[in-house]
C-alpha positions in Angstrom: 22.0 69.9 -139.2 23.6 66.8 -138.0 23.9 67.9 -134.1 20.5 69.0 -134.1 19.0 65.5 -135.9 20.7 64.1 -133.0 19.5 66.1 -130.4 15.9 65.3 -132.0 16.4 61.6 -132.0 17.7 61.6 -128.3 14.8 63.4 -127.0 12.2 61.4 -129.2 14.1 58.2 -127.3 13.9 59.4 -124.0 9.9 59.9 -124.6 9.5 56.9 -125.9 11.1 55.4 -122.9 9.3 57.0 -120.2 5.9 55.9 -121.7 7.2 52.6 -121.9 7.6 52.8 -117.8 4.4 54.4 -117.4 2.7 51.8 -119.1 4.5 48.9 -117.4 3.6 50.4 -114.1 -0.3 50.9 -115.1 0.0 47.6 -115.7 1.4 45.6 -112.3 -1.3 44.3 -110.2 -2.4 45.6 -106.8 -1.7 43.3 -104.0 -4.5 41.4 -103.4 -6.8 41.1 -100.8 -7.1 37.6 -98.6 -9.9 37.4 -96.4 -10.0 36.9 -92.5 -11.9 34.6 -90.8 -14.1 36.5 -88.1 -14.2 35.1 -84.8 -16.7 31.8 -83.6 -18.8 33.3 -81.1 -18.3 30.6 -78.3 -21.4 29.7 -75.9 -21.3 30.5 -72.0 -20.8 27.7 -70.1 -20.7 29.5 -67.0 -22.8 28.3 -64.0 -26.4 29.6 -63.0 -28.7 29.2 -60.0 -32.4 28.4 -60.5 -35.8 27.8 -58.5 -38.0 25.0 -58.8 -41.7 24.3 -57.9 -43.8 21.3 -58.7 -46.9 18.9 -58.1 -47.1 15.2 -58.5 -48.7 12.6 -57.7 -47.4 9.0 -55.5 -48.2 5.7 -56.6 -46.7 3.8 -53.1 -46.4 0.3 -52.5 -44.7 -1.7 -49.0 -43.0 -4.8 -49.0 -44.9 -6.2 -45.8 -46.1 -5.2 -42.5 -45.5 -6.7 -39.2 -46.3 -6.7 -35.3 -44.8 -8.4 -32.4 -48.0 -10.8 -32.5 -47.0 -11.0 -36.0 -43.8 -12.0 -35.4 -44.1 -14.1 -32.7 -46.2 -16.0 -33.9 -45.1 -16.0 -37.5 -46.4 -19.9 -38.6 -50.1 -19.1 -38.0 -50.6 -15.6 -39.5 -50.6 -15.5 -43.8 -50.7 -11.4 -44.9 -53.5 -11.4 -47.3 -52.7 -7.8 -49.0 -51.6 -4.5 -48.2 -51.9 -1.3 -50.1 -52.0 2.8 -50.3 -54.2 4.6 -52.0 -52.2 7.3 -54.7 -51.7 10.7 -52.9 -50.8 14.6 -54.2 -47.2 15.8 -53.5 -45.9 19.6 -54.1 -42.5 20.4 -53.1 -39.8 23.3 -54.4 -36.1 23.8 -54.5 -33.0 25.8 -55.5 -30.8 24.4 -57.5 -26.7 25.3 -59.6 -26.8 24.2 -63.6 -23.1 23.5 -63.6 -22.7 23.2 -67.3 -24.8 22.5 -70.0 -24.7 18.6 -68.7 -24.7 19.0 -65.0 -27.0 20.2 -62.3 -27.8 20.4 -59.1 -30.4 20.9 -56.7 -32.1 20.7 -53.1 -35.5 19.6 -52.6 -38.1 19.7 -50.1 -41.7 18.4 -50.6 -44.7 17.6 -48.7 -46.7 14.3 -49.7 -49.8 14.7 -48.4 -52.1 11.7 -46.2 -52.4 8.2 -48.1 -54.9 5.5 -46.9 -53.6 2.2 -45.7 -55.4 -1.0 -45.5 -53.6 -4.1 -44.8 -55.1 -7.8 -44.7 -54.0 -11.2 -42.4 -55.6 -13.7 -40.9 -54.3 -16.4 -38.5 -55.2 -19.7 -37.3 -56.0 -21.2 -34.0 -58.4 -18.3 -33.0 -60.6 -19.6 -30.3 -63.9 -19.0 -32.2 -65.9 -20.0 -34.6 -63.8 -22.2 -37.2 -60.2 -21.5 -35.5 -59.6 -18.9 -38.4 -59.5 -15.3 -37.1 -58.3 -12.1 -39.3 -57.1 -8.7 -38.5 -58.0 -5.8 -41.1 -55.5 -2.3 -40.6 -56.6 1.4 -41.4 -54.6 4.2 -41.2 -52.9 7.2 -42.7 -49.8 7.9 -43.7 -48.0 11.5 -44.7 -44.3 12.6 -44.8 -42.3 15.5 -45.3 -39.1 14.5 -48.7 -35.6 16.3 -48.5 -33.4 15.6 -51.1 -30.2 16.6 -52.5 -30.1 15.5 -56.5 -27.7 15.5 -59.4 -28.8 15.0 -62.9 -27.3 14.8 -66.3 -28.8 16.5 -69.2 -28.3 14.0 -72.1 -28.7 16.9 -75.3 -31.6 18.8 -76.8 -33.1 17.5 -79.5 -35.9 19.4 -81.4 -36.2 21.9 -78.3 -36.9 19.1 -75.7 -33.8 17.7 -73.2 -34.1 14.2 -71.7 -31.8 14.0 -68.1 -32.0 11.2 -65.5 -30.5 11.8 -62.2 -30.4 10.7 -58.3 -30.9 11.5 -55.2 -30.5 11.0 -51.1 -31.7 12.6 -48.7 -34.1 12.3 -45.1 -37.6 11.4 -45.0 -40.2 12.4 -41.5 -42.9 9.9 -41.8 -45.9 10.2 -40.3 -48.5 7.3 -39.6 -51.7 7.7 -37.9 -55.2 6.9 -37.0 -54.2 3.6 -37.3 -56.6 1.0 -36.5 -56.6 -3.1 -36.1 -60.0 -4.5 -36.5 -60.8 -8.2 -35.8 -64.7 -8.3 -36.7 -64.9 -12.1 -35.6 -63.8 -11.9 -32.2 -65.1 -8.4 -32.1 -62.2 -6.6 -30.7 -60.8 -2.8 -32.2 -57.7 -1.7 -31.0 -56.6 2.2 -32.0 -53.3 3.2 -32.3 -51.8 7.2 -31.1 -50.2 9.3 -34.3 -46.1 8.8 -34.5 -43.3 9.8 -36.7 -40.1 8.5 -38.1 -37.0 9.6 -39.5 -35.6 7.4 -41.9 -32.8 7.4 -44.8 -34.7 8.1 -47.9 -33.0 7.8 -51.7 -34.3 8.1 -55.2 -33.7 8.1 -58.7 -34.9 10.4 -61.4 -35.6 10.2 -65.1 -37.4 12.9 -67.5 -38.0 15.7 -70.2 -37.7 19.3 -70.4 -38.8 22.1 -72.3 -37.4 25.2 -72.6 -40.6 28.0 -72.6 -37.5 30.7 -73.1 -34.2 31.7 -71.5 -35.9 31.6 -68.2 -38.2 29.0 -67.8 -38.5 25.7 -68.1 -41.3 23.2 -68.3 -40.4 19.8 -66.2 -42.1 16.5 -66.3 -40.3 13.5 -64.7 -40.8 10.4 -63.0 -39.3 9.2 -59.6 -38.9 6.0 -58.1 -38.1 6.8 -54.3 -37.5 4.7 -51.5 -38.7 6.0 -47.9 -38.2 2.7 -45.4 -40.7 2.5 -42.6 -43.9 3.4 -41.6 -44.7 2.5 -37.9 -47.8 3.8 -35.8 -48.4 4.2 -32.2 -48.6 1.7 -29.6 -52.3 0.0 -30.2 -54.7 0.2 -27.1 -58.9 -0.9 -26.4 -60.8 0.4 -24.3 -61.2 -2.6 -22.6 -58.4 -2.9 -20.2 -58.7 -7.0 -19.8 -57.8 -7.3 -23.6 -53.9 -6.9 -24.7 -53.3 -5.1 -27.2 -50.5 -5.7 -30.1 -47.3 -4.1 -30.4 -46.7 -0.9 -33.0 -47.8 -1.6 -36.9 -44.8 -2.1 -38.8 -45.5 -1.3 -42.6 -41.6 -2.3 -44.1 -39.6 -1.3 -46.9 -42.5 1.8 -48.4 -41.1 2.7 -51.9 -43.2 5.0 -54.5 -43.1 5.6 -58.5 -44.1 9.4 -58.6 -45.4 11.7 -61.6 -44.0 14.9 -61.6 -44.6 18.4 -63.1 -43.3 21.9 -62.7 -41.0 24.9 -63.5 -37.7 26.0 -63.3 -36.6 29.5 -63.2 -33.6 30.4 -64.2 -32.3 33.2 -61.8 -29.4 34.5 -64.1 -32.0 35.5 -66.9 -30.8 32.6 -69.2 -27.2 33.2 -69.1 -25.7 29.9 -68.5 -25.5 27.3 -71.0 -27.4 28.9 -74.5 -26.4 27.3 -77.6 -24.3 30.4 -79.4 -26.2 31.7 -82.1 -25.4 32.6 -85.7 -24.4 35.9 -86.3 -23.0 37.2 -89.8 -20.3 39.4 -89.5 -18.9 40.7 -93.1 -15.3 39.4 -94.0 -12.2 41.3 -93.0 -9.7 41.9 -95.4 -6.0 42.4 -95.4 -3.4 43.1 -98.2 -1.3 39.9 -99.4 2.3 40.6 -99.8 
């Protein structure tokens, strides 16, 4: 009876011991679960080419104008005024967006005929009161290449500010130029010519962006284009000398700009990245 009590009791503690390490093991905790950061989608700040067209409009102003009478005789003759009327512009271009900061781009516009009329009169004229004046028409056109870098200076509520410069060549043309002195009666016409000159400018401006592709531009531009000179003057009558080429010196213009850029890589270059949720990835923390 004794040997089998302690059979009994063995078995009943070698029950209650494996419960015991059942229980303890239902009880340890699972290893837990840390969560991964997913990855910052970073924007593409790869280059892109884009096409440009715009219009304007020229607002053009000279510093003075000049002949050899002129100058030769520089004590007697006072410049009264001398002016252009505005004109239309509309030029185009290719340019590289670098980054989203910088750009580039080539230029070439046509700025179509302006009106000139320039002022001076002069004393010791041998008529009337000694006081004789000379009034100038003419035209003026030219053909604008430039190359220009700008800066984009950050978007803000969808629009971008930029300022930017240029250099470049300038063709200007300058015709039907005419020197009219009413009191001694005497017209002198001048034949059409053309200049090339160095020509440089500076920009400043907003954009919008319309979508990936286009953008809406609208800029100002102060550019300087040098000189304007005309033909040699002649009259019909042959006893009467004419004057030396108009000079019109130092032509410089504050233009209002408009247009469109496309962007050839399909809005590619230089997007803000955008916010994408991507659930959190776990692994096991041991």
């Amino acid at each position: 009876m004794r040997k089998f009590a302690g059979k009994l009791f063995l078995a009943s503690a070698l029950a209650v011991s494996s419960l015991t390490a059942a229980s303890a093991a239902d009880l340890t905790p699972e290893p837990m679960a840390v969560p991964v950061p997913a990855p910052v989608p970073v924007p593409d700040y790869g280059g892109s080419w884009y096409l440009k067209g715009y219009v304007g409009i020229t607002n053009q102003q000279a510093d003075n104008f000049s002949n050899d009478v002129i100058k030769a005789n520089a004590a007697a003759f006072t410049i009264v005024n001398h002016e252009f009327d505005s004109s239309p512009l509309i030029g185009g271009g290719i340019g590289y967006r670098h980054s989203d900061r910088f750009r580039f781009d080539l230029t070439g516009e046509y700025r179509s005929k302006a009106s000139f009329t320039g002022l001076d009169f002069f004393t010791g004229c041998a008529l009337g009161s000694g006081t004789c004046t000379n009034e100038y028409h003419g035209f003026k056109s030219e053909t604008l290449l430039l190359a220009n870098a700008y800066v984009d200076l950050g978007t803000f509520r969808g629009i971008t500010p930029y300022v930017g410069a240029g250099i470049g060549v300038v063709n200007l043309n300058f015709d039907d130029v005419k020197d009219v002195n009413q009191i001694a009666g005497a017209i002198h016409w001048a034949g059409d010519n053309d200049e090339w000159n160095f020509a440089w400018a500076i920009h400043a401006g907003l954009a919008y962006n319309v979508s990936d592709s286009l953008t809406l531009d609208m800029g100002y531009r102060y550019v300087n284009l040098g000189d304007a000179v005309s033909g040699r003057f002649t009259n019909f009558d042959p006893s009467v000398t004419s004057p030396g080429p108009l000079t019109v010196e130092d032509i410089d213009s504050h233009d209002l700009l408009v247009g469109l850029r496309w962007n050839l890589d399909h809005g590619s270059c230089c997007q803000a990245a955008q916010a994408v949720y991507t659930p959190p990835v776990y692994r096991p923390f041991k």
